[in-house]
C-alpha positions in Angstrom: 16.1 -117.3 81.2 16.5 -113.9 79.4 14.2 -111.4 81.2 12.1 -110.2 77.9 10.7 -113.6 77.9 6.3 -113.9 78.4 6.2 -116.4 80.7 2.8 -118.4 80.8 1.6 -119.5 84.9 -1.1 -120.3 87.0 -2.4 -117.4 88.4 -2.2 -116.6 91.9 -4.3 -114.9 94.8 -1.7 -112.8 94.8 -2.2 -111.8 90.7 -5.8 -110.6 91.5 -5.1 -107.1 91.7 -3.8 -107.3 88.7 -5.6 -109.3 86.8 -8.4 -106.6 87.5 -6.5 -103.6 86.8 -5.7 -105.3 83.3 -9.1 -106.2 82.7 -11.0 -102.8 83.6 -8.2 -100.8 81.4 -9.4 -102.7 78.2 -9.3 -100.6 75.5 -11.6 -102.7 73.6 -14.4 -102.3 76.4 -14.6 -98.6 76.2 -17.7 -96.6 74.7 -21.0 -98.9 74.4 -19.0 -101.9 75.6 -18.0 -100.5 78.8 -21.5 -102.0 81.1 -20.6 -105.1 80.0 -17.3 -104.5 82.7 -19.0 -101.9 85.0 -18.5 -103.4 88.5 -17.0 -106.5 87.5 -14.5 -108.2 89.7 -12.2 -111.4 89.6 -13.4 -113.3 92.6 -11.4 -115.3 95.3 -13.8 -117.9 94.5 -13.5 -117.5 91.0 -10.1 -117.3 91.1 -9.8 -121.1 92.9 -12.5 -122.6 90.9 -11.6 -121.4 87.4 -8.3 -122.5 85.3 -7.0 -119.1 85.3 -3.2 -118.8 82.9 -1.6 -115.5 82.9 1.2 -114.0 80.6 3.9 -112.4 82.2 7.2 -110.6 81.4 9.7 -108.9 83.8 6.9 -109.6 86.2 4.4 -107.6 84.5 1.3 -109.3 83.6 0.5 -108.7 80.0 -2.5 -111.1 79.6 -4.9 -114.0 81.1 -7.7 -116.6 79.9 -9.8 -118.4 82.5 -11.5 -121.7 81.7 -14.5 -122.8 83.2 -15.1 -126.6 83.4 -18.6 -126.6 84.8 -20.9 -127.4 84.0 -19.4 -127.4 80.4 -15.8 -126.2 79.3 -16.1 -122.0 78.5 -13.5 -119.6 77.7 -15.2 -117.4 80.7 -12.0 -114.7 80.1 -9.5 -113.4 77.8 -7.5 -110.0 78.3 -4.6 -109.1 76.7 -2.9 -105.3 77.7 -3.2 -102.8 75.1 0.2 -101.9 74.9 0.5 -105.9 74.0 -2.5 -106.1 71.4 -1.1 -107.6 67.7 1.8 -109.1 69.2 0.9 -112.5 68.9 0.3 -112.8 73.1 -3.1 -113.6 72.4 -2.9 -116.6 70.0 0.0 -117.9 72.6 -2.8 -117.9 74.9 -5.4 -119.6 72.8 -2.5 -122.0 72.2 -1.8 -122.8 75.9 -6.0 -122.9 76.4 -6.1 -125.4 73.8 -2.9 -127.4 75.5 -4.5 -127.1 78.5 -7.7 -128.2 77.4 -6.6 -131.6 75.5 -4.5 -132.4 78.9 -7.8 -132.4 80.7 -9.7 -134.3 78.1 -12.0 -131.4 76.7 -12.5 -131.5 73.0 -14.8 -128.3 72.5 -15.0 -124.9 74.3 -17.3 -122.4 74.0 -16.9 -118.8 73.6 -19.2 -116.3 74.3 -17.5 -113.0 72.3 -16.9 -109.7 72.9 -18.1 -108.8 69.0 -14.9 -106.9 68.1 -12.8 -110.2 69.0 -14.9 -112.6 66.7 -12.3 -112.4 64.0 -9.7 -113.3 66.4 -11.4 -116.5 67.7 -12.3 -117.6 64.2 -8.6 -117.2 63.3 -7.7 -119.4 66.2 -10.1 -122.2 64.9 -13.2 -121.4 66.5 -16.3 -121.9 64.3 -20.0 -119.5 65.3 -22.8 -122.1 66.3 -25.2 -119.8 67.8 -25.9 -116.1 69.2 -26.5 -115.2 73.0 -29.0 -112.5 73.0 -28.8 -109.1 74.5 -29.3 -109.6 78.4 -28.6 -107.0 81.5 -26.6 -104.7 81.0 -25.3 -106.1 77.7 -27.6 -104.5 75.1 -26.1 -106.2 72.3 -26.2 -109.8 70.6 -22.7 -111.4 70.8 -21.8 -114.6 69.0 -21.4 -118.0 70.2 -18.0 -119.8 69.1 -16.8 -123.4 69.2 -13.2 -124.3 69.8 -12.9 -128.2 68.9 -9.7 -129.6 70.8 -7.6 -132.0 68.4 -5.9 -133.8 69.7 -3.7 -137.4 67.9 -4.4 -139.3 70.7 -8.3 -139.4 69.8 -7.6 -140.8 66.6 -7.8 -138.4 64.3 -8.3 -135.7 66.6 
């Protein structure tokens, strides 16, 4: 295996740290978006409970998504490092969520967006069905996408 490979895993306990650090350095959560990451933290818990598939190379995590399957199939997370933004990591990603998805039967996800990344889940296939409104400390609407799973198998997918 040649050591520039991204290598695509389950994520570990062990990744946690990580996986927070990479989240909470998010360039695209700075400025206005920044409460919407104030004081949040990948759980043990959520961690266990949540399909969680991370990108790595040289052992350096460039990149996650976790899946929620209850009580209905949601992209809950998707981080990819700044230095790795436009490098194609995050569609790998979406591909490996959409792999994973059709193994476990799932033929839609929803996505709740960050509003900047709407653009990128509509290139990946996702269609806008709805709009969550402003809630918390998220003072801002953010769209609602659907990800439909094809998959041969189905029929016509």
């Amino acid at each position: 295996m040649r050591p520039d490979r991204v290598i695509l895993r389950r994520a570990q306990e062990r990744d946690r740290a990580a996986l927070n650090a990479l989240t909470q350095a998010s360039a695209a959560y700075r400025g206005p978006y920044r409460a919407m990451l104030d004081g949040y933290v990948i759980g043990e818990a959520q961690l266990v409970e949540d399909i969680f598939v991370l990108a790595e190379r040289a052992g350096k995590i460039l990149g996650y998504y976790s899946l929620t399957t209850t009580p209905a199939p949601e992209l809950d997370l998707l981080f990819v490092a700044n230095e790795a933004q436009g490098t194609g990591l995050g569609a790998a990603l979406i591909t490996d969520l959409k792999r994973e998805a059709a193994t476990r039967g799932i033929r839609a996800i929803k996505i709740i967006s960050h509003p900047p990344a709407q653009a990128f889940y509509e290139k990946m296939g996702a269609r806008v069905v709805g709009q969550e409104p402003a809630s918390g400390p998220v003072s801002w609407a953010r769209p609602i996408l659907e990800l439909t799973i094809h998959d041969e198998s189905w029929g016509g997918g």
